[in-house]
Backbone bond lengths (Angstrom), bond angles and torsions (degrees), N, CA, C in turn:
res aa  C-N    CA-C-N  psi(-1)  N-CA   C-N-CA  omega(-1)  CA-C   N-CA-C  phi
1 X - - - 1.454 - - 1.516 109.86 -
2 X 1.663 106.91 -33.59 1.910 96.65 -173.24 1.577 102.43 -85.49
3 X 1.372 112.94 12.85 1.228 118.44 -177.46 1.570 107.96 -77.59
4 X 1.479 123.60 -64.81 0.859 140.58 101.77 0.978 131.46 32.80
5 X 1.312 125.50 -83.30 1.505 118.59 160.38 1.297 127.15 -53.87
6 X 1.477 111.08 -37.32 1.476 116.11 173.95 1.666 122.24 -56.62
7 X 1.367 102.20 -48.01 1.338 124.20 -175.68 1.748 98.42 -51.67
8 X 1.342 100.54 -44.33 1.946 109.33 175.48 1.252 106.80 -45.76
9 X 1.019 103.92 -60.90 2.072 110.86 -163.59 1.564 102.85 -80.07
10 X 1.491 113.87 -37.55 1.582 92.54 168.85 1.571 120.62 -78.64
11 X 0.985 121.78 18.27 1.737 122.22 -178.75 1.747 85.60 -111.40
12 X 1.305 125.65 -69.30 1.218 132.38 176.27 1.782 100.25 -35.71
13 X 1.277 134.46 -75.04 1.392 123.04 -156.73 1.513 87.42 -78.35
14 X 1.459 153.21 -11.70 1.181 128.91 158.84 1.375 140.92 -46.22
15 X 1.374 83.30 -54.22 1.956 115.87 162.11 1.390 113.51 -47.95
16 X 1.150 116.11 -28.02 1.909 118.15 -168.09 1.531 93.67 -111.97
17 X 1.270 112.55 19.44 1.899 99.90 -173.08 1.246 111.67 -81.16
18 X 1.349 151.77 166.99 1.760 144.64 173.62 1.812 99.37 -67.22
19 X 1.184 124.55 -37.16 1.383 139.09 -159.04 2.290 101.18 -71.01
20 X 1.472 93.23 -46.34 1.387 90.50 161.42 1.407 129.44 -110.35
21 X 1.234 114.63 -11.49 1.462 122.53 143.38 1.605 115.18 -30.41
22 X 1.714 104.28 -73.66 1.477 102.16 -173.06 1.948 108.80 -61.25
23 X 1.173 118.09 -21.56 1.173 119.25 167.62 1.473 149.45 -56.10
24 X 0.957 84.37 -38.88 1.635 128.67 176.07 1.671 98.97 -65.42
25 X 1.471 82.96 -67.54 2.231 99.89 -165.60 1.215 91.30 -99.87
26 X 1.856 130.44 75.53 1.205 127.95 149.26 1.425 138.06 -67.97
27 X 1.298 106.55 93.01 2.284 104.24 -177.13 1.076 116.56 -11.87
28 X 1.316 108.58 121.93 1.241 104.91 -178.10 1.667 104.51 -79.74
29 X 1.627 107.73 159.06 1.712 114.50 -176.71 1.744 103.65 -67.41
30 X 1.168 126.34 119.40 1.450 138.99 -173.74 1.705 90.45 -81.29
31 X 1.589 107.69 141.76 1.683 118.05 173.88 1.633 90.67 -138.33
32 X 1.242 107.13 113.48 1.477 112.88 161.04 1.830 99.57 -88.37
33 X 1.373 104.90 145.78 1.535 109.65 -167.83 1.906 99.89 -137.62
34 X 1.171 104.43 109.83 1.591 112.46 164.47 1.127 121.38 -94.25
35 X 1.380 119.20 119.20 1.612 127.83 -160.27 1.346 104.84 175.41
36 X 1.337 111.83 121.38 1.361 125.72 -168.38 2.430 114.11 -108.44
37 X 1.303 88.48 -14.73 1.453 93.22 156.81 1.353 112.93 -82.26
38 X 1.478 127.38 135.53 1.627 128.51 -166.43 1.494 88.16 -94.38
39 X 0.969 153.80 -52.53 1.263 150.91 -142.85 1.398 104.48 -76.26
40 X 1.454 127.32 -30.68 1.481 143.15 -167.07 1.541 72.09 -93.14
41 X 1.199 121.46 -128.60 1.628 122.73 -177.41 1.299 119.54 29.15
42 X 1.650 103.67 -78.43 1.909 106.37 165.64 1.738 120.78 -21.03
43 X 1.849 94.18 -53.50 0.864 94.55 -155.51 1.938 120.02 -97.33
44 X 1.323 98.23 4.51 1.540 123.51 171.31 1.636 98.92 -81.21
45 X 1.605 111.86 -58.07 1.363 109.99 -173.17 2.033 108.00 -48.35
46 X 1.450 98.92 -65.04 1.361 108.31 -161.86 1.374 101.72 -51.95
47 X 1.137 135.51 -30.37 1.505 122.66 -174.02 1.824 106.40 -100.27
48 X 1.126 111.14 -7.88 1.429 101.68 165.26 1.422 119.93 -92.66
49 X 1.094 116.37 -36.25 1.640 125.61 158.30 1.008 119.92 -62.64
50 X 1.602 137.91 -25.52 1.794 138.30 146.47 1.234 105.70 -49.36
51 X 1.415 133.98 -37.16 1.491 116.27 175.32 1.065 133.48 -110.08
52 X 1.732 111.48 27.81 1.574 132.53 163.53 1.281 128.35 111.39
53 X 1.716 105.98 -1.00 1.386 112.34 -155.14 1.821 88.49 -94.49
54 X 1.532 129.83 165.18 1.077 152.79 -170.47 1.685 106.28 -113.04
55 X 1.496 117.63 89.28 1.369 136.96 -179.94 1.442 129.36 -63.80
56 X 1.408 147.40 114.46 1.345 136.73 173.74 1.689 107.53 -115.79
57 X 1.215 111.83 115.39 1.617 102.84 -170.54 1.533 101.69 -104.22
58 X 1.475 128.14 123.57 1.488 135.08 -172.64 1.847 92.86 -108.05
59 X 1.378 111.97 128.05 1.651 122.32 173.30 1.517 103.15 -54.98
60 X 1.271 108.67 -72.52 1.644 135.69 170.98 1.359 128.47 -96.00
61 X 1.028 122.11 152.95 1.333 124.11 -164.49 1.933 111.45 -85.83
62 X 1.484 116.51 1.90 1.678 120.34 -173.26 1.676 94.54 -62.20
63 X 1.340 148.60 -44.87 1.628 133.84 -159.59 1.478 87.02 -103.00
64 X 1.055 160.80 -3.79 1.440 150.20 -133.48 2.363 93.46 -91.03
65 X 0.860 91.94 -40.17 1.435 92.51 165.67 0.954 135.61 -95.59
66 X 1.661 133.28 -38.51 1.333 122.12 154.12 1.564 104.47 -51.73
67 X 1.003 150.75 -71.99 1.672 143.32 -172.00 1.394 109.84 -29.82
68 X 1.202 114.50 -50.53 1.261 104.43 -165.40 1.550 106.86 -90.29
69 X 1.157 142.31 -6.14 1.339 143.66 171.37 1.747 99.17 -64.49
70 X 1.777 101.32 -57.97 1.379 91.02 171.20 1.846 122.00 -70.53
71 X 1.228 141.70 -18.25 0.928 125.56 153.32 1.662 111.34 -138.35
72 X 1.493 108.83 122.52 1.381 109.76 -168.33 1.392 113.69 -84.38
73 X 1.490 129.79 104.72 1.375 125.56 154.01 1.117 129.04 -43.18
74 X 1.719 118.50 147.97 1.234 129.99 148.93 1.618 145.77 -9.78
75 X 1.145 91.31 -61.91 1.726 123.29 -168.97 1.807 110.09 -144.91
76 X 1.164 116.60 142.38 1.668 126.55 157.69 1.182 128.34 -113.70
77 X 1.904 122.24 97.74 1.232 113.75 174.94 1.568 108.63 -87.56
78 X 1.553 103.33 124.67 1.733 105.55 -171.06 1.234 98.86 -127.74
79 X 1.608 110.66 126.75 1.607 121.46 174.16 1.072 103.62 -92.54
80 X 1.636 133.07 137.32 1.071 132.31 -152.12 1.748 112.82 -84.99
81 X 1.446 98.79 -42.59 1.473 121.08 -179.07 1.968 107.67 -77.56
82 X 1.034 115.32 61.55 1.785 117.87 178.11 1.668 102.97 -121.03
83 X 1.413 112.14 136.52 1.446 117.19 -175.84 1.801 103.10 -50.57
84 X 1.550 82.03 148.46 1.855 101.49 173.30 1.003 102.59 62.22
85 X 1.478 123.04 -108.95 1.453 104.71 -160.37 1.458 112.44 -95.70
86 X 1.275 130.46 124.46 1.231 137.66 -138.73 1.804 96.40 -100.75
87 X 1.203 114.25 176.67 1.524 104.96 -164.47 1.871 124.15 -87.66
88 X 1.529 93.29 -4.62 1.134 113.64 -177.21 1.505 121.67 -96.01
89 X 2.176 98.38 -33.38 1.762 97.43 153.04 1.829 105.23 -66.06
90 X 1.077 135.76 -21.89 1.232 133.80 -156.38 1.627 104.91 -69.71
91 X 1.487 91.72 -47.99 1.948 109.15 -174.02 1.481 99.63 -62.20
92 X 1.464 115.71 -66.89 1.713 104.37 169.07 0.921 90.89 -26.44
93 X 1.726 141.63 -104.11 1.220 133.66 -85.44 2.090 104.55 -84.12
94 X 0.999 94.53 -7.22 2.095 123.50 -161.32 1.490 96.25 -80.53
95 X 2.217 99.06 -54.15 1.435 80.88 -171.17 1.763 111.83 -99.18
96 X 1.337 121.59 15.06 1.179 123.03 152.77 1.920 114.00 -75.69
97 X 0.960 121.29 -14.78 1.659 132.95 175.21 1.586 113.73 -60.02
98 X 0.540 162.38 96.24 1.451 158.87 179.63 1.233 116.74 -53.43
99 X 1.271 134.62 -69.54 1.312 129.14 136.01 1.555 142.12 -6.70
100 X 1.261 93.79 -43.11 2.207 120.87 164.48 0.622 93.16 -119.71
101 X 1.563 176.05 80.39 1.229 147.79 60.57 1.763 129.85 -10.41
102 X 1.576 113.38 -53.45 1.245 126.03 -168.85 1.757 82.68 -93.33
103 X 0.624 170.67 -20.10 1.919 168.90 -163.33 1.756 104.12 -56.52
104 X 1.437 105.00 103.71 1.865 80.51 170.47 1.172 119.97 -75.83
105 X 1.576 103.67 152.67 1.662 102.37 -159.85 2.054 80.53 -120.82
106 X 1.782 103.72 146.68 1.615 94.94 178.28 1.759 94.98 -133.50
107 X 1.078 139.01 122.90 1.054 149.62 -174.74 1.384 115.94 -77.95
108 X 1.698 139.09 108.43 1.157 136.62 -149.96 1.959 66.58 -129.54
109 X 1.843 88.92 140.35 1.426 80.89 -179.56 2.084 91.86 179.68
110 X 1.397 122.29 134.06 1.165 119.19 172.60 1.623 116.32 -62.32
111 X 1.489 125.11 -19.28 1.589 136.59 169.38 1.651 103.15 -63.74
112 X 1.733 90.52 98.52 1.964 72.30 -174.51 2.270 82.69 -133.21
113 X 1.359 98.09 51.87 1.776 95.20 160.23 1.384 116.80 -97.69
114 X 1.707 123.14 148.20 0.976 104.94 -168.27 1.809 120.58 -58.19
115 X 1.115 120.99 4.65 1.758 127.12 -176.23 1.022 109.13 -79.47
116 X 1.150 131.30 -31.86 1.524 144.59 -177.67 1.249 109.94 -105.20
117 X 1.285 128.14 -2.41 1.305 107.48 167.77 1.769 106.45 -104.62
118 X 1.162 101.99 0.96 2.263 121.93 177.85 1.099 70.75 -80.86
119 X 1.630 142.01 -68.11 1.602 108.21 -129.66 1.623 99.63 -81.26
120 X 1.539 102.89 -41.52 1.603 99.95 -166.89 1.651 112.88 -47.03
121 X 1.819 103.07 -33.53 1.992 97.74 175.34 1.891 97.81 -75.24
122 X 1.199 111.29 -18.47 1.594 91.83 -168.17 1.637 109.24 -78.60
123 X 1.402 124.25 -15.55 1.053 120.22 169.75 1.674 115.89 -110.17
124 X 1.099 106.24 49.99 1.870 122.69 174.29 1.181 100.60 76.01
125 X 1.244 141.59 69.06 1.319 133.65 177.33 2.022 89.37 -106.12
126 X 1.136 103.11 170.98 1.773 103.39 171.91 1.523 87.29 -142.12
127 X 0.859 163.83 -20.78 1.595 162.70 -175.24 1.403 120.41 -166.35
128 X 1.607 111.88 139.93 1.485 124.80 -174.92 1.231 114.11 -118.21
129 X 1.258 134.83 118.66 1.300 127.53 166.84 1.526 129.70 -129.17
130 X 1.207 102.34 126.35 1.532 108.58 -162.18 1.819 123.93 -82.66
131 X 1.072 115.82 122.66 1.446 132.46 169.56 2.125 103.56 -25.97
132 X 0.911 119.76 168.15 1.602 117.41 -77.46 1.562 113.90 -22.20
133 X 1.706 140.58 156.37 1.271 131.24 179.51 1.328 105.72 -146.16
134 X 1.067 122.44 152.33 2.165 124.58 171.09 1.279 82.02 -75.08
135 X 1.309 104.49 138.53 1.345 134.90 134.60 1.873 131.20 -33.28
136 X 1.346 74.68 -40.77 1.954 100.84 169.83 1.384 105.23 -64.10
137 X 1.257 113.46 -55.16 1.272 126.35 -161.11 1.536 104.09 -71.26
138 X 1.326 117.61 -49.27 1.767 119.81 -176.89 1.147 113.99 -70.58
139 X 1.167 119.17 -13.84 2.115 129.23 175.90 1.444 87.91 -85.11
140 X 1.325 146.17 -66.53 1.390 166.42 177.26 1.001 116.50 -16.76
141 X 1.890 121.28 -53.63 1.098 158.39 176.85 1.678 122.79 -60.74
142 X 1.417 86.21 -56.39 1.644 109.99 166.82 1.265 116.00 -61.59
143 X 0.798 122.01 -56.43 1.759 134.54 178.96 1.473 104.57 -44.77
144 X 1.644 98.76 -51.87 1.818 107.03 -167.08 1.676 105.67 -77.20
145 X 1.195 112.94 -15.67 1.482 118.53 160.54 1.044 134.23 -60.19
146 X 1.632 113.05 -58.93 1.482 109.57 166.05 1.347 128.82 -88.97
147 X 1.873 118.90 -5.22 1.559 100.02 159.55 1.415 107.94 -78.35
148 X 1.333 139.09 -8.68 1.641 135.13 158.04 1.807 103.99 -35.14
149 X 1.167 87.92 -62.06 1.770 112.29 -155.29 1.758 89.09 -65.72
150 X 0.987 123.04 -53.16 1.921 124.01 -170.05 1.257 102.76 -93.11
151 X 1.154 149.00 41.39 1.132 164.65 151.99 1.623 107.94 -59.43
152 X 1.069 123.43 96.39 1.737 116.79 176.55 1.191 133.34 -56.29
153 X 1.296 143.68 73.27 1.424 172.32 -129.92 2.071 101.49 -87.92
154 X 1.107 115.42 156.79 1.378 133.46 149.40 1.620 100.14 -8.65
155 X 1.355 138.73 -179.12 1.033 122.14 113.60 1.908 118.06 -144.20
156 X 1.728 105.38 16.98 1.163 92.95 150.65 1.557 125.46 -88.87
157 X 1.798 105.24 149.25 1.339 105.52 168.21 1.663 140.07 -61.70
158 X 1.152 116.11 157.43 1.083 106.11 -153.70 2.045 101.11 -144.96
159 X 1.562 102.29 124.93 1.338 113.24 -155.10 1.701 97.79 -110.10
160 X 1.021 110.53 142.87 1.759 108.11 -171.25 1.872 110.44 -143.18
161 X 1.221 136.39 86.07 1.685 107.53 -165.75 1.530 97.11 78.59
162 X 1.701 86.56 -143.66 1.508 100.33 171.69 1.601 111.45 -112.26
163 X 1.323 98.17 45.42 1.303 102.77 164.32 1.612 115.00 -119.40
164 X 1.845 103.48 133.79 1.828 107.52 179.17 1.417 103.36 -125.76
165 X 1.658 121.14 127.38 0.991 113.35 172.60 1.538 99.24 -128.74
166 X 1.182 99.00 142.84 1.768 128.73 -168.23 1.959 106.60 -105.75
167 X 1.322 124.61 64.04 1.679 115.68 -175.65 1.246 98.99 -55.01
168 X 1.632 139.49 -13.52 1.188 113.99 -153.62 1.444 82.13 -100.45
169 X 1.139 166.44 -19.39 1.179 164.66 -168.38 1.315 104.70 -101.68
170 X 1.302 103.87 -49.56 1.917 121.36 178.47 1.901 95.36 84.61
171 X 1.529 113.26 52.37 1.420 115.48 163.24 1.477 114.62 -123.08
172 X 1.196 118.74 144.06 1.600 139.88 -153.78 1.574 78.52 -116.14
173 X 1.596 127.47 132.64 1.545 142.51 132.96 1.368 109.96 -109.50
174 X 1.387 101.19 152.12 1.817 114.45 175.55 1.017 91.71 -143.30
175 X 1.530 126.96 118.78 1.326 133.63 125.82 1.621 96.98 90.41
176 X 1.647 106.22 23.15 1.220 111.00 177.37 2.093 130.43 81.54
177 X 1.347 82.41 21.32 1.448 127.39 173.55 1.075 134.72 -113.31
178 X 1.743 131.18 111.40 1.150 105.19 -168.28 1.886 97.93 -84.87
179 X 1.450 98.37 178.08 1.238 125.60 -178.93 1.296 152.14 -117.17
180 X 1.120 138.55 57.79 1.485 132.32 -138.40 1.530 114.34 -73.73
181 X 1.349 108.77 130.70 1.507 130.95 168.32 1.220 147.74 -91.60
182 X 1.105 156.15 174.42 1.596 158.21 133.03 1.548 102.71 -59.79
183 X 1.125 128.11 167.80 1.323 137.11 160.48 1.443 106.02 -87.69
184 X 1.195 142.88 -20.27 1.169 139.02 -169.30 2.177 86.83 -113.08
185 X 1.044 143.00 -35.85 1.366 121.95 162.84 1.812 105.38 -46.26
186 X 1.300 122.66 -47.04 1.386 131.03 -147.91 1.494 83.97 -64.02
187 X 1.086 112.96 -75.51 1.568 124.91 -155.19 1.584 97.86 -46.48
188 X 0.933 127.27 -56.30 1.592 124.50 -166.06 1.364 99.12 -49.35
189 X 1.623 113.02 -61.74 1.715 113.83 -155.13 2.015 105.12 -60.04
190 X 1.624 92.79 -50.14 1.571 93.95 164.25 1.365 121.32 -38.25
191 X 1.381 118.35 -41.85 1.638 118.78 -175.60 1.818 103.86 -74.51
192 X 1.507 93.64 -55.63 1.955 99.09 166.70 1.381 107.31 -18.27
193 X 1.339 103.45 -67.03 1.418 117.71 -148.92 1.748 108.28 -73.20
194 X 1.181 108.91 -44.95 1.834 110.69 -168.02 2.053 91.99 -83.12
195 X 0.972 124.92 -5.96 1.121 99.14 151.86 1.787 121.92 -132.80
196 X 1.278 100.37 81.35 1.336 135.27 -165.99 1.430 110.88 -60.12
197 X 1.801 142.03 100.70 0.849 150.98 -175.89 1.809 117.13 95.31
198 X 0.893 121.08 4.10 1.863 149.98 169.34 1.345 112.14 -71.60
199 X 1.449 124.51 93.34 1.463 122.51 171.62 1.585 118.71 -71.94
200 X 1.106 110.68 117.34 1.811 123.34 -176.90 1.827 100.50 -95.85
201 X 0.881 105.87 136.94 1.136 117.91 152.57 1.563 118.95 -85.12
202 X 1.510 129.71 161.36 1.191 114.53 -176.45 1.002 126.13 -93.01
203 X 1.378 113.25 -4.05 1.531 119.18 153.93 1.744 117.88 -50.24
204 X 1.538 110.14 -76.43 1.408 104.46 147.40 1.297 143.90 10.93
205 X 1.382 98.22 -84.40 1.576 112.48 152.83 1.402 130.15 -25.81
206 X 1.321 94.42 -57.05 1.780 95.70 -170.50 1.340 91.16 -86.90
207 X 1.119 143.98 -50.06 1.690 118.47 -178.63 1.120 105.65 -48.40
208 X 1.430 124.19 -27.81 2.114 101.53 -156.68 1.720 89.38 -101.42
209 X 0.884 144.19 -47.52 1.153 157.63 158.02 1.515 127.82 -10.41
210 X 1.711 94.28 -94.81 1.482 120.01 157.00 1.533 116.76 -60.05
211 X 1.496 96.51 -74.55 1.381 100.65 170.84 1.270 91.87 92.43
212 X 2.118 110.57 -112.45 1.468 130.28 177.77 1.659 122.84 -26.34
213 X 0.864 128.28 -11.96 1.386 129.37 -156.01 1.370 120.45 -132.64
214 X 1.427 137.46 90.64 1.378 118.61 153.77 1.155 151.36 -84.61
215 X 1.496 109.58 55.13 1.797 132.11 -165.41 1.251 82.74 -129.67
216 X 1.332 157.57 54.67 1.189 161.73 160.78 1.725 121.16 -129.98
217 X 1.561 131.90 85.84 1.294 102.86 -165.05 1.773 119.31 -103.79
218 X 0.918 134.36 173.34 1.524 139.50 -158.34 1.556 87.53 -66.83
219 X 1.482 148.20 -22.88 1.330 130.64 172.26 1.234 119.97 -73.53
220 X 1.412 104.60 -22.41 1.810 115.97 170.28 1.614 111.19 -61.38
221 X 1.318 118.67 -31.49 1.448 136.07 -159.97 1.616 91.53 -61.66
222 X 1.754 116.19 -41.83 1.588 131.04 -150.62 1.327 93.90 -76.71
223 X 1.139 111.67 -53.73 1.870 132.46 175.72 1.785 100.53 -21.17
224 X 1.259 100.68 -85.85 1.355 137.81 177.50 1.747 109.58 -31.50
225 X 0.690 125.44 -36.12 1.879 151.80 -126.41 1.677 81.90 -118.51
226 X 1.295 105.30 -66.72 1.742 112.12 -175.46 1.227 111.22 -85.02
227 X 1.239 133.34 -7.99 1.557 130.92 154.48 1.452 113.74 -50.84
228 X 1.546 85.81 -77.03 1.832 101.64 166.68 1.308 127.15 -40.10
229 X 1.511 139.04 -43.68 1.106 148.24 159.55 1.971 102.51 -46.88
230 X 0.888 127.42 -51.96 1.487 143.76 173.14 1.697 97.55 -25.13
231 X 1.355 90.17 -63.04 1.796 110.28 -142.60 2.006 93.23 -89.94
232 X 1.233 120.62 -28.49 1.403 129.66 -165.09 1.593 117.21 -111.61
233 X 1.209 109.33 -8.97 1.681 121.93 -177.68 1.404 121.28 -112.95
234 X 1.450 125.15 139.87 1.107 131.54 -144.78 2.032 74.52 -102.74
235 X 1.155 121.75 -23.17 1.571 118.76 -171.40 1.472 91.88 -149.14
236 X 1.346 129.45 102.71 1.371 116.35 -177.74 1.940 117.70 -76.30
237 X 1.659 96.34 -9.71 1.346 106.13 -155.86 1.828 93.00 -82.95
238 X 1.738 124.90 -15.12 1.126 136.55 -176.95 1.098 92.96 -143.92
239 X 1.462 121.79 80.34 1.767 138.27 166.92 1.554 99.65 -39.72
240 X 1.157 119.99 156.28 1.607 125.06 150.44 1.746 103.91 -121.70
241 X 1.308 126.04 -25.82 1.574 117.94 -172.83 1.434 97.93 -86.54
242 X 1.644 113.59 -77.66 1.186 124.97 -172.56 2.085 122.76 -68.54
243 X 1.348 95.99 89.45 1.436 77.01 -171.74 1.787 122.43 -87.47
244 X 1.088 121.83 174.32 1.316 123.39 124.69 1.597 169.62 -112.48
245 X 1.579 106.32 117.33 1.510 118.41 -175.49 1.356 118.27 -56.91
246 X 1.993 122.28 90.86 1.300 92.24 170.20 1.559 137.88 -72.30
247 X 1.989 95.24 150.22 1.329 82.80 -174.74 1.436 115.19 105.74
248 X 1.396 121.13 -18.86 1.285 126.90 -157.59 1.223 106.54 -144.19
249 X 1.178 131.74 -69.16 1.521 145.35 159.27 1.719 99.29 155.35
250 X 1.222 128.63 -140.98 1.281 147.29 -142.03 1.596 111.15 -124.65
251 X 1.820 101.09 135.81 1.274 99.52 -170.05 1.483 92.24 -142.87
252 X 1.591 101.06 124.99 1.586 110.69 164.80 1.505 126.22 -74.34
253 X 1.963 126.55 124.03 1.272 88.83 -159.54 2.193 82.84 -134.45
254 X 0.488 108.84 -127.96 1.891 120.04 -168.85 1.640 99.49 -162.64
255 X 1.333 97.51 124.90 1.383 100.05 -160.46 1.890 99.05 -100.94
256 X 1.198 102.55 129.03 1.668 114.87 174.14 1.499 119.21 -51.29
């Protein structure tokens, strides 16, 4: 019986422990949402909050950065077309933030040509989705965004040239500089990098990469590729890390 009893109080003080406490009451994923049609909004909130996530809907884009400095969300759904500051000054302004920098930002927006969907990845975008959209599909999307982003990575560092990348921190140095990133730039160059002299095709890529997601297409891969070259090249226009194989796609190599 005191067997028994024990077994009571240790299931009971288990249950009340911080370890399943925090388990139990897991944060929910925060989506700040910029969108100035209410009816779209309504209808972003109600179906993202049916599947657990914690919603902030901004009309205009003027607090969209002070707010989130003081509390940083999850995810950014940004419609591109919202008075003043429009969603695309917004994405600059996130991944110039240090703090938001790594934040995926996903662009919900009726501009769905392929030109606008280059610029939205060329200025840190991680996903585009075009006006009219399922509801299914934009919860769908989100999801496949941030298990991209929480994906459990390497976590020794890894030194290249004058390039250091840290996954366990998720910080990029060059040449004794730090560097600010996307979370979806990071992951690629990290992958570049740990398999050092390996030609990928860009198909490739997006499976090992992306993986989760097929709203991502092999021209997005190019986007990405010349960001990185930006941030990692002493001449991006004549790469020395990140090259290219024509014909083949892209090969990370250590320069002699």
């Amino acid at each position: 019986m005191r067997d028994a009893d024990s077994r009571t109080s240790f299931s009971a003080a288990l249950l009340g422990s911080p370890v399943l406490s925090r388990y139990n009451n897991r944060v929910k994923s925060s989506v700040y949402v910029v969108e100035d049609d209410p009816d779209i909004s309504r209808l972003v909130r109600h179906h993202l909050e049916a599947d657990g996530f914690s919603v902030k809907v901004f009309p205009t884009g003027s607090t969209v950065i002070a707010e989130s400095e003081r509390q940083r969300p999850s995810v950014f759904i940004l419609d591109i077309m919202v008075p003043g500051k429009d969603g695309l000054e917004l994405c600059r302004q996130i991944r110039q933030t240090q703090s938001l920098a790594m934040t995926p930002v996903i662009f919900l927006t009726a501009k769905s040509g392929e030109a606008d969907r280059i610029l939205g990845l060329e200025l840190g975008g991680d996903d585009y989705i075009p006006k009219p959209f399922s509801p299914r599909e934009l919860v769908a999307r989100v999801k496949a965004v941030l298990r991209r982003f929480e994906r459990p990575m390497a976590q020794s560092p890894l030194r290249v040239g004058e390039i250091e990348i840290d996954p366990g921190a998720m910080t990029l140095t060059v040449g004794g500089k730090p560097v600010t990133t996307t979370a979806t730039e990071f992951r690629l160059l990290e992958y570049f990098a740990r398999h050092s002299g390996r030609v990928f095709t860009r198909d490739q890529l997006l499976d090992s990469v992306w993986r989760d997601t097929a709203f991502v297409t092999p021209r997005s891969v190019d986007v990405y590729v010349r960001r990185i070259r930006e941030k990692i090249e002493p001449d991006p226009e004549n790469p020395r890390y990140l090259r290219t194989v024509r014909g083949a796609g892209y090969r990370f190599e250590v320069p002699k």
